[in-house]
ZAKEGU-684341 format. One record per residue: x, y, z of N, C-alpha, C, CB in turn; residue in three letters. Coordinates in steps of 0.2 Angstrom, whole numbers, plus 5000, padded with zeros to 4 digits. Glycine has a CB too. Example, Ala and Ser with C-alpha at 12.3 -4.5 7.8 and 13.67 -1.06 7.14 Angstrom:
2
506649725039506249785039506649845039505749785045ala
506449895035506849955036506450005039507049975029ser
***
This chain:
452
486149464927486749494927486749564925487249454922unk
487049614929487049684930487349704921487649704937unk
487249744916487249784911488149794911486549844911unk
488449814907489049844908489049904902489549794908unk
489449944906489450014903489750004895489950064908unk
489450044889489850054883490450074881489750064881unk
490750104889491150134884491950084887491150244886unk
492250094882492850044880493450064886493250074871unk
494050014888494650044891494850074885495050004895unk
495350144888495450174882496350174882495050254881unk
496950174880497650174880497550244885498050164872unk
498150254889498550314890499150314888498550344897unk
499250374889499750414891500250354892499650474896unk
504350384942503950324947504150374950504150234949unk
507450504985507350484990507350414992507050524991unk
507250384991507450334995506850315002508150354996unk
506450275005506050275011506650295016505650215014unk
506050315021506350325029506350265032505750365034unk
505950275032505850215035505750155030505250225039unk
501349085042501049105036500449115040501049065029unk
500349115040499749125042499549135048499449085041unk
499849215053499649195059498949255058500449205067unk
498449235061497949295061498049325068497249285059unk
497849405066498249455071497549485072498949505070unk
497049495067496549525072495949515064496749635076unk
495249575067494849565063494449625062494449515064unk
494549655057494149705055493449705053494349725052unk
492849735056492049725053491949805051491449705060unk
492049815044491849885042491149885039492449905035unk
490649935040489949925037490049985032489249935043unk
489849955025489949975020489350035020490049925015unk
489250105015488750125013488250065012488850175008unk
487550115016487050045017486550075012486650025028unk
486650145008486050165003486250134997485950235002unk
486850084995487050064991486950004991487450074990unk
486949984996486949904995486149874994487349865003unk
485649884994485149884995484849874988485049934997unk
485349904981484949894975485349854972484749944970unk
485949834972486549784969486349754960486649714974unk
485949754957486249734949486349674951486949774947unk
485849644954486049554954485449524955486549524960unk
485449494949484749454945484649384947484749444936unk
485149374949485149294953484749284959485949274955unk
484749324963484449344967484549314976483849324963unk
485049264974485649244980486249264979485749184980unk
486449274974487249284973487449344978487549304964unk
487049404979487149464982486949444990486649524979unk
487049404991486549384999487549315000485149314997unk
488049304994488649274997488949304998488949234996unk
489449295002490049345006490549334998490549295015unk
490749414996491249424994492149404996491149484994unk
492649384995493049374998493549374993492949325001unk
494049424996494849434992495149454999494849514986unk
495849464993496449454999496949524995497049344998unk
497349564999497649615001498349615000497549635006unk
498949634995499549644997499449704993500049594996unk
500349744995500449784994501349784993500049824999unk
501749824989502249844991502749774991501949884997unk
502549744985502949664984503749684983502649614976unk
503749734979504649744976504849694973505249744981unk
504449654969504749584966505449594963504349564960unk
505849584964506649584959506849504961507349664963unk
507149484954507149404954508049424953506449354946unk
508249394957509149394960509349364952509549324968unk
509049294951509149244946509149264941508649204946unk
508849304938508649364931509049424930507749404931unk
509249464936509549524935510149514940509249574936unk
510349484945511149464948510949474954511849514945unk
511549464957511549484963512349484964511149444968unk
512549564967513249574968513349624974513449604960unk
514049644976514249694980513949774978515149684981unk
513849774974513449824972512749834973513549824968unk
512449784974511849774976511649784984511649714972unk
512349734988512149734993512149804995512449684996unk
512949854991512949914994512349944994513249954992unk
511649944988511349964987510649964994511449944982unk
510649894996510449865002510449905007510649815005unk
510849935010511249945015510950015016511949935014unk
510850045010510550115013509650095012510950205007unk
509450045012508750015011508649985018508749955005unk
508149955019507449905025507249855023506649925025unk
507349875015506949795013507149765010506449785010unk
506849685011507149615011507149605004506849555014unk
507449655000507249644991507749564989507749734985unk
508149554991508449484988507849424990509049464992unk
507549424995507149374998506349374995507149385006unk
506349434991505549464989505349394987505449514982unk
505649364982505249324975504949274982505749274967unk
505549234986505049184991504649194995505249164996unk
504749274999504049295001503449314997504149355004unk
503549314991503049344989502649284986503249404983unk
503049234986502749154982502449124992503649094976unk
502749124995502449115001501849145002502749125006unk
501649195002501149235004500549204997501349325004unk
500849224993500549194984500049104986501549184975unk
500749074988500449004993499849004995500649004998unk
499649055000499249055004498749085002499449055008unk
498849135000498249164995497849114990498449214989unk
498349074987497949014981497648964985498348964976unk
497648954992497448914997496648904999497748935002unk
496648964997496149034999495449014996496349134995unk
494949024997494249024994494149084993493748994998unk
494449124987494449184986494149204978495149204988unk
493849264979493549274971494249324968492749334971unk
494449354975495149434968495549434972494849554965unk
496049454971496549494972496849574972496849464969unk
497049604979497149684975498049664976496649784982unk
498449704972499149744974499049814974499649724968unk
499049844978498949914977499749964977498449934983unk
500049944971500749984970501449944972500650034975unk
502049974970502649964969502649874970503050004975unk
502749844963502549764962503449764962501949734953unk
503649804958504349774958504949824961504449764950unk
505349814962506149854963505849924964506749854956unk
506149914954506349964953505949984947506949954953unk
505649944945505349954941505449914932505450034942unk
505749864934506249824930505849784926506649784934unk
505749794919505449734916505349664914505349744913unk
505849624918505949564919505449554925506749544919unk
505749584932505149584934504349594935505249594937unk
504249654931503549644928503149594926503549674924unk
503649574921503249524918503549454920503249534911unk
504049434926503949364933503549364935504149364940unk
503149444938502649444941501949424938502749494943unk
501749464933501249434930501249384929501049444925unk
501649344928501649264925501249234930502449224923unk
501649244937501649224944500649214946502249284948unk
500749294943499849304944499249294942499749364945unk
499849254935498849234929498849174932498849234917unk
499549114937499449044937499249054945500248984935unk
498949104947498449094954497849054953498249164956unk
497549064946496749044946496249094949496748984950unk
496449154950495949204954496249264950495949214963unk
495449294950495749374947496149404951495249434947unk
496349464948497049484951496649574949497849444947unk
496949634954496949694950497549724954496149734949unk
497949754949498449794951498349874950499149754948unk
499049914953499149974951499650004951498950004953unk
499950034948500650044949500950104955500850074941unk
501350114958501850124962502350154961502050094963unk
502550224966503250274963503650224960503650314970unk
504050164962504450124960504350094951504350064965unk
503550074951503550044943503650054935503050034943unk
503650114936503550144928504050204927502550194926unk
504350204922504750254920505650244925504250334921unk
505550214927506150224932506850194932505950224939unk
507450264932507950254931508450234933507950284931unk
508350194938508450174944508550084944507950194949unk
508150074937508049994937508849984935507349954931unk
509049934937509749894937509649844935510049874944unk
510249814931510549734930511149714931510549714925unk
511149684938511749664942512049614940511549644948unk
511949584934512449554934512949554929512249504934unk
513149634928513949654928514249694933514149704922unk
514749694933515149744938515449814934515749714941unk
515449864935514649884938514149854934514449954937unk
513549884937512749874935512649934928512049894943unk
512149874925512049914918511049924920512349834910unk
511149974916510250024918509849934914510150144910unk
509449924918508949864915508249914911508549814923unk
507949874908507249874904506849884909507149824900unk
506749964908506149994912505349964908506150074912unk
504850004910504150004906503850064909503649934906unk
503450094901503150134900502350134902503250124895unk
502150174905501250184904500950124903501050224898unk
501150124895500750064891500950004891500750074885unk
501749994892501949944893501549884900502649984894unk
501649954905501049914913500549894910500649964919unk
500049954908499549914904499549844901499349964899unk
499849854898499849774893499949724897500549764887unk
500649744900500949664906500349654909501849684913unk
499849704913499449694915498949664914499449714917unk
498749654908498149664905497649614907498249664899unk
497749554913497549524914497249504921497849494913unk
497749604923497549604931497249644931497949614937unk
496649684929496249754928496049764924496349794929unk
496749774919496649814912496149804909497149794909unk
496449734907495949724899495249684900496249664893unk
495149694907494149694909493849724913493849664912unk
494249804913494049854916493349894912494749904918unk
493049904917492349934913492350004911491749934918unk
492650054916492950104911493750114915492450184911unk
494150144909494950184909494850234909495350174904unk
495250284913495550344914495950374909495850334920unk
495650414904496150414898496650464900495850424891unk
496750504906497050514910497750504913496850514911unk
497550434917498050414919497950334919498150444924unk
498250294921498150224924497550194928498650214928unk
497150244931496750234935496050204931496550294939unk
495650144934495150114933494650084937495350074930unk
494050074934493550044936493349984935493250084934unk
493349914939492949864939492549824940493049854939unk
492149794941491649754943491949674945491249754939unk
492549684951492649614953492249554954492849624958unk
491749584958490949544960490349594958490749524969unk
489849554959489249564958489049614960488849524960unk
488949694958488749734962489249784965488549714966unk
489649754965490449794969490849824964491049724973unk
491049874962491349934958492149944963490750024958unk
492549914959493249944961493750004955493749874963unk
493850044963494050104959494750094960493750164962unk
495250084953495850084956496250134952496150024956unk
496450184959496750244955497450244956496550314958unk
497450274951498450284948498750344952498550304938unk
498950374958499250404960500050444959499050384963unk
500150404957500850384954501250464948500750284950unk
501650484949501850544945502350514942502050614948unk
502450474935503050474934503350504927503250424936unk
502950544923502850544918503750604918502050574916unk
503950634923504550654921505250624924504650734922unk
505050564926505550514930506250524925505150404931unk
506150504921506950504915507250564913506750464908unk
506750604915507150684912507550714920506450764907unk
507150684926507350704930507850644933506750734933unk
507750594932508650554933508350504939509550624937unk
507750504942507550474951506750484947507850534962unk
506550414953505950414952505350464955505750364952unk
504950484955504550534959504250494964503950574956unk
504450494972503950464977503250484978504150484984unk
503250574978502750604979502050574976502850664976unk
501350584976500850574975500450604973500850554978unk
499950614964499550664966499050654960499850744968unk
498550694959498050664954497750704952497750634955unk
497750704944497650774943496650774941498350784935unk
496650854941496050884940495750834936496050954938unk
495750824928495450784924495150724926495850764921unk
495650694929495650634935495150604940495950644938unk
495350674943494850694948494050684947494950764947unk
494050734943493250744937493150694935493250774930unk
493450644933493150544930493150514935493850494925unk
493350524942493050474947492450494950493550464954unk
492550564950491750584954491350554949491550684955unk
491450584944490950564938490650484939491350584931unk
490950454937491050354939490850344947492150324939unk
490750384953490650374959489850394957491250434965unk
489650444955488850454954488450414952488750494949unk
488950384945488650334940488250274946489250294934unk
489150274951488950204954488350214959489750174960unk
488250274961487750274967487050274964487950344972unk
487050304959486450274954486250234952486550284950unk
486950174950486450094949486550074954486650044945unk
486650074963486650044968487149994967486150034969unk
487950034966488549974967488749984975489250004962unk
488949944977489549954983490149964979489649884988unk
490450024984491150034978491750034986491150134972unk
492450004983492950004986493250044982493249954988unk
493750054986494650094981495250084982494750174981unk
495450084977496250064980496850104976496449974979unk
497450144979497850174977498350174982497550234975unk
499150204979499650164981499850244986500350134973unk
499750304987499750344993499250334998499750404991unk
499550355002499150365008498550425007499550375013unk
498050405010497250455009497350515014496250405013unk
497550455021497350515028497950495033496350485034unk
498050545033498550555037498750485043498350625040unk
499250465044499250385049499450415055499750305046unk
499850445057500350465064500250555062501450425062unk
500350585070500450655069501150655064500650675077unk
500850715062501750715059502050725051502150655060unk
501650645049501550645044501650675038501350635044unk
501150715036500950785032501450815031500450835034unk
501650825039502350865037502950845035502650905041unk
503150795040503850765039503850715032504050715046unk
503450675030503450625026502650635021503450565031unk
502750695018502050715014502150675008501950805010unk
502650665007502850615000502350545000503850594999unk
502150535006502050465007501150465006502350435016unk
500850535007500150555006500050585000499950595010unk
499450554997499250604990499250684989498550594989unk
499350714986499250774984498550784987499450774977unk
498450864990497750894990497350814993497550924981unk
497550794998497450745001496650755004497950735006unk
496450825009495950835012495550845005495950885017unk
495450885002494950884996494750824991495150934992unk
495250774991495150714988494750664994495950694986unk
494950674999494550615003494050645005494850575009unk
493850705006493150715007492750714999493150795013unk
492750704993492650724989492550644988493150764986unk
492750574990492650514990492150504994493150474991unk
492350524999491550515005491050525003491350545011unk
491150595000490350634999490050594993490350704996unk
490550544988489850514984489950454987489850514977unk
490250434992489850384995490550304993488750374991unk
490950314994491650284993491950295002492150354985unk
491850255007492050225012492650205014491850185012unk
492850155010493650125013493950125006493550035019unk
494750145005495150135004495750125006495050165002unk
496250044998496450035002497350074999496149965004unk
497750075002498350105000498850055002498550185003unk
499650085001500150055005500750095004500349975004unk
501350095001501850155001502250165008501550235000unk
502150185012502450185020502650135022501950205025unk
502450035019502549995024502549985030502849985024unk
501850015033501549995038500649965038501550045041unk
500549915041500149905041499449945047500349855041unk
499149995044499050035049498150045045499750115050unk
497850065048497150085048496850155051496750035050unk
496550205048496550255049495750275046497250285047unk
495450325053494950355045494650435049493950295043unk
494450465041494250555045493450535044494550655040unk
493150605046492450605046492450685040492050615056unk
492150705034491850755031491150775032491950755025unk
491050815036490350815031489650765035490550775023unk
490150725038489550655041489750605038488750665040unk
490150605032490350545030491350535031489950555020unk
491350465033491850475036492050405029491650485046unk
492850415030493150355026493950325028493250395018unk
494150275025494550245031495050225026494050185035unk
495550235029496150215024496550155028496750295023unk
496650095023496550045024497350035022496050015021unk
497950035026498350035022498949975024498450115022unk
499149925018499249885021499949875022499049835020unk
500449835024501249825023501649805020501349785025unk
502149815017502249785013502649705016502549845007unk
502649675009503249585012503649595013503449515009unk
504049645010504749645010505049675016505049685005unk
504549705020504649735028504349675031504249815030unk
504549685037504449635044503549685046505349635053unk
503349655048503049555047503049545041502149525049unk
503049575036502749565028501949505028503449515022unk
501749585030500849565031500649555023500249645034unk
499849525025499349545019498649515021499549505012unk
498249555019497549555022497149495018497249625021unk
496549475020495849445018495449475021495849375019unk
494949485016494549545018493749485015494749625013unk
493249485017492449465016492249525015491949425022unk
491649535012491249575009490449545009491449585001unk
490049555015489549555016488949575013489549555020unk
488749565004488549615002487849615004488849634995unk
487449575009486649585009486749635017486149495011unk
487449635019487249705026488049745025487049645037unk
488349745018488549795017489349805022487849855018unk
489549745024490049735028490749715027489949715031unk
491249755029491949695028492249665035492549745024unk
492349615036492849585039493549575035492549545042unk
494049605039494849615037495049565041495149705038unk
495449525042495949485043496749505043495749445040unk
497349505043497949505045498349455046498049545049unk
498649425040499149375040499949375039499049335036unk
500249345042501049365039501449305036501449385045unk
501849315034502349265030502649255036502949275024unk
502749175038502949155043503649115041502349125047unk
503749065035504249025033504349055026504048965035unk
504749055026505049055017505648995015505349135015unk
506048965009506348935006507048925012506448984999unk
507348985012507949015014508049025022507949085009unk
507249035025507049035033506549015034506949105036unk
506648925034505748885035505648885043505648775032unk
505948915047505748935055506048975058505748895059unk
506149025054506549065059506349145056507449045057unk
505949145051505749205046505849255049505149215044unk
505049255054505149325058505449345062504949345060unk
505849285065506549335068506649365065507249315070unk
507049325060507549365055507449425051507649335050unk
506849435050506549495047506549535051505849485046unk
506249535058506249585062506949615062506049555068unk
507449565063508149605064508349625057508749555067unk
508149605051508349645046508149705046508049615040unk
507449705048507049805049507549835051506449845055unk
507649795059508149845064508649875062508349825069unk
509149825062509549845058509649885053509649825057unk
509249885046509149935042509149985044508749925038unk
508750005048508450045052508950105054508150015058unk
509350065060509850115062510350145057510350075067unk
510550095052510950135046510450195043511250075039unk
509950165042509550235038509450285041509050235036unk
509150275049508950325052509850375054508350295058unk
510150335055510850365057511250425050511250285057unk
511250375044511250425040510850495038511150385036unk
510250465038509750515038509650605041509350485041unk
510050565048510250625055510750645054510250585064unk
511150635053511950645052512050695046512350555050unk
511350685042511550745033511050785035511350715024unk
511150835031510550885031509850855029510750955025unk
509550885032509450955035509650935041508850995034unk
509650885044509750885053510450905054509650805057unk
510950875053511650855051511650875061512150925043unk
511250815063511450815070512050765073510850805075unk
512450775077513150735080512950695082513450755086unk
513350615078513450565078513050545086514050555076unk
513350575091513450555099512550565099513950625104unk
512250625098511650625098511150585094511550665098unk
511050565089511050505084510950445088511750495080unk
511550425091511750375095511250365104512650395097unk
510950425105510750435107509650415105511150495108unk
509850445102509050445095508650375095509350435084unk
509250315092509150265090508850215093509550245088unk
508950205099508350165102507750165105508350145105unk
507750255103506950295102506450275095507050375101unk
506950295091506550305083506350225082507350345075unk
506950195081506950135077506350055080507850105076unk
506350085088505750015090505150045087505550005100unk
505050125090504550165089504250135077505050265090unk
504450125075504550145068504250015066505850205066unk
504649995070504749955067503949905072505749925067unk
503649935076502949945081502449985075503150015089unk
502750025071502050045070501950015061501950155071unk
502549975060502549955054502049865053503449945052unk
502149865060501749805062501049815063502049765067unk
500849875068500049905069499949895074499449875065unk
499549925078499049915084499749925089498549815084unk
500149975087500850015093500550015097501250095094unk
501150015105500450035110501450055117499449935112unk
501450105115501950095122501850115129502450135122unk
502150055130502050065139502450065144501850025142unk
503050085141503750075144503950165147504350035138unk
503850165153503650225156504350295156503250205166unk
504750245157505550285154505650325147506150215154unk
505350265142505050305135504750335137504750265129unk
504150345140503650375140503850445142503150355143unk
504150455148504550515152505050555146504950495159unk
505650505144505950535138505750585133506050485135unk
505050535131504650575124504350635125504150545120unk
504350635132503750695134504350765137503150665142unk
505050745138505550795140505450825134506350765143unk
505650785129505850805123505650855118505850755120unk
504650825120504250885116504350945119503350865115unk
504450955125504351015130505251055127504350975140unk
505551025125506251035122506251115120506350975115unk
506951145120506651225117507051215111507051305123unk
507351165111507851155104507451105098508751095107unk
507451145093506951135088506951055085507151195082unk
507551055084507650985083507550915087508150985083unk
507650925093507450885099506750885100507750905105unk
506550935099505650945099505250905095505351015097unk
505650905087505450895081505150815086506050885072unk
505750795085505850715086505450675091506350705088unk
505550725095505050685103504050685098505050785114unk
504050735094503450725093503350665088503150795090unk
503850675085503850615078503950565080504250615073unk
504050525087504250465091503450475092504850455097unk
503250515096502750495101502050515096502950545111unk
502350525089501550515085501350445082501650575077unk
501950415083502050335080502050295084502650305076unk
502050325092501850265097500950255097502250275104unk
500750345097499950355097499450335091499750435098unk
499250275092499050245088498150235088499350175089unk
497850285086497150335087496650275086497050405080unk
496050265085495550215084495650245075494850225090unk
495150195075495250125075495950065075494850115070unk
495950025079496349975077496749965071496049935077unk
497149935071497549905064497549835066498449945061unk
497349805066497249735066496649695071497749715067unk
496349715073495649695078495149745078495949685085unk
494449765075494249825077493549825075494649895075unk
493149865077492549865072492449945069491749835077unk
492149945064492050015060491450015057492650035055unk
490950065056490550075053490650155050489950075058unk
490450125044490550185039490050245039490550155033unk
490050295035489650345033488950315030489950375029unk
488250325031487750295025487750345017486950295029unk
487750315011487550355007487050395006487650335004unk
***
């Protein structure tokens, strides 16, 4: 059995979005192959079986039952996408089929709850120590500090019991925390040994340390220098003892759609290019994220080493994906799989209609609002005009693997970029960056990584 490091976890120190089992495709990623070679495994078969864990992201747990459900809440909906009343079923459906699973872990990579609410916190843990499989989480603009958590069951809503830093720590201590090999005395972020050989890096991207003085939680993403310095540092160590390492964090790495960066930076890490070429280079591959609610897959090349942002859906959006991933650690490979909640409690055959038309719907109110205020503050009429551009476009790439073919769109989007009016230009690009869906796949594809 591989040695584990001495040193202790140590204690530390969250606008609004824009936007069961059916398998949809398969990913084959080849991990750095100068790593996989020495693995820290004395058994001398254990490193020659397939690894295997499963992927969600972006649950929003809020339990109706615990904190209400009222006209205030639905108002609250209404300028939202997601199916926050329906979470706990989706999220126990999906949880279903994960315990089904012949699986060693579990990632959540961010926003577990609402709002950040500590009743659901700790639903959720409860929910996640009676899986029977490890679990490792990370927190989300939504989770920590934020002002925003409600309890609906007065009229009005009375501010609910948030959690602290430590507070995550603790509730979690069962999903990372308290068997992580080293802690980030930094931030939230950590280091684990799920399996034999394998080093997960789970970083805390998440700013919310002024959420309560500033009244809203921070979406933004970013990670500070110190930080910084403890992953490279922990990335060395790993390439030293011949770990395979994954990562997981709740921003996005690499940019998914033209556009992005600019229209929706909040949804990317801070200093994003220097951070992901700074993972490649020590030999850190695929990472996985979510935040955006799409299920999409993306990767750059630095240097020769190229890395892949894995980024999955959340349930509360249509499809309400989640992944199963194998880890082939004798040839250094993942195969990714894509499943969706197909039935729940409340819709045992009718889910993903219903879902779908929940997006849409959401959709038009948001994106309508959205257009209608500054900075666009464009005419209703034109808006009206927008909507059955933006919202197929948007609720296509939330699912993966877009692909339009409908040649009338196609002419539309292309008048549009050609447009002299700045606004109309914006838009035709920002439609036709979410229909252009770059290699690799998001749900069927093969990928080969960078070697270390």
């Amino acid at each position: 059995m591989s040695s584990r490091p001495t040193e202790k976890p140590q204690p530390s120190l969250s606008r609004r979005t824009f936007f069961k089992r059916t398998l949809v495709g398969a990913t084959v990623i080849g991990l750095p192959t100068g790593l996989a070679a020495c693995g820290g495994d004395s058994s001398g078969d254990s490193s020659k079986s397939p690894v295997k864990f499963a992927v969600l992201s972006d649950t929003h747990f809020f339990d109706t039952a615990a904190l209400g459900d009222s006209a205030e809440l639905d108002a609250y909906l209404l300028q939202d996408r997601k199916m926050i009343k329906e979470s706990v079923e989706i999220f126990d459906a999906a949880l279903a089929d994960i315990k089904s699973q012949n699986l060693d872990f579990l990632l959540i990579s961010g926003d577990l709850t609402k709002d950040g609410e500590r009743s659901g916190h700790e639903a959720l843990a409860k929910r996640l120590a009676a899986l029977g499989k490890k679990v490792y989480v990370i927190p989300g603009n939504h989770d920590i500090n934020n002002p925003h958590a409600r309890d609906y069951r007065t009229t009005p809503s009375t501010a609910a019991t948030q959690v602290t830093p430590d507070d995550f720590r603790s509730i979690y201590a069962n999903c990372g925390y308290g068997s992580a090999l080293y802690s980030d005395p930094n931030s939230l972020s950590y280091i684990a040994e799920p399996a034999e050989g394998v080093w997960l890096f789970a970083i805390d991207s998440c700013q919310y340390a002024n959420n309560l003085s500033l009244g809203e939680p921070v979406t933004a993403g970013a990670i500070s220098d110190l930080s910084l310095g403890w992953i490279e540092a922990r990335l060395q160590e790993a390439k030293s003892r011949g770990k395979i390492v994954i990562g997981m964090m709740h921003h996005g790495l690499v940019e998914h759609f033209t556009g992005q960066s600019s229209l929706f930076s909040e949804y990317l890490v801070n200093k994003r290019e220097a951070i992901a070429a700074m993972l490649a280079a020590n030999g850190l591959g695929v990472m996985f994220t979510g935040h955006f609610h799409a299920n999409d897959v993306v990767g750059k090349t630095y240097s020769g080493k190229t890395i892949y942002d894995v980024e999955t859906g959340s349930t509360v959006t249509a499809p309400s994906p989640y992944r199963f991933v194998s880890l082939d650690r004798s040839t250094a490979t993942l195969t990714i799989s894509t499943s969706v909640v197909t039935k729940t409690g409340s819709h045992p055959s009718d889910f993903q209609t219903w879902a779908k038309d929940y997006l849409t719907s959401g959709l038009n109110t948001l994106v309508t609002y959205m257009l209608t205020n500054a900075p666009y503050n464009l005419p209703s009429a034109q808006v009206t005009a927008l909507l059955p551009l933006i919202v197929p476009a948007l609720v296509a790439h939330y699912a993966g693997d877009e692909k339009l073919t409908d040649a009338t769109t196609q002419a539309t989007l292309a008048a549009m970029v050609a447009s002299t009016d700045a606004n109309t230009k914006m838009m035709g690009g920002l439609i036709q960056g979410l229909w252009a869906d770059p290699s690799p796949a998001d749900n069927n594809l093969s990928l080969t990584l960078a070697k270390a």
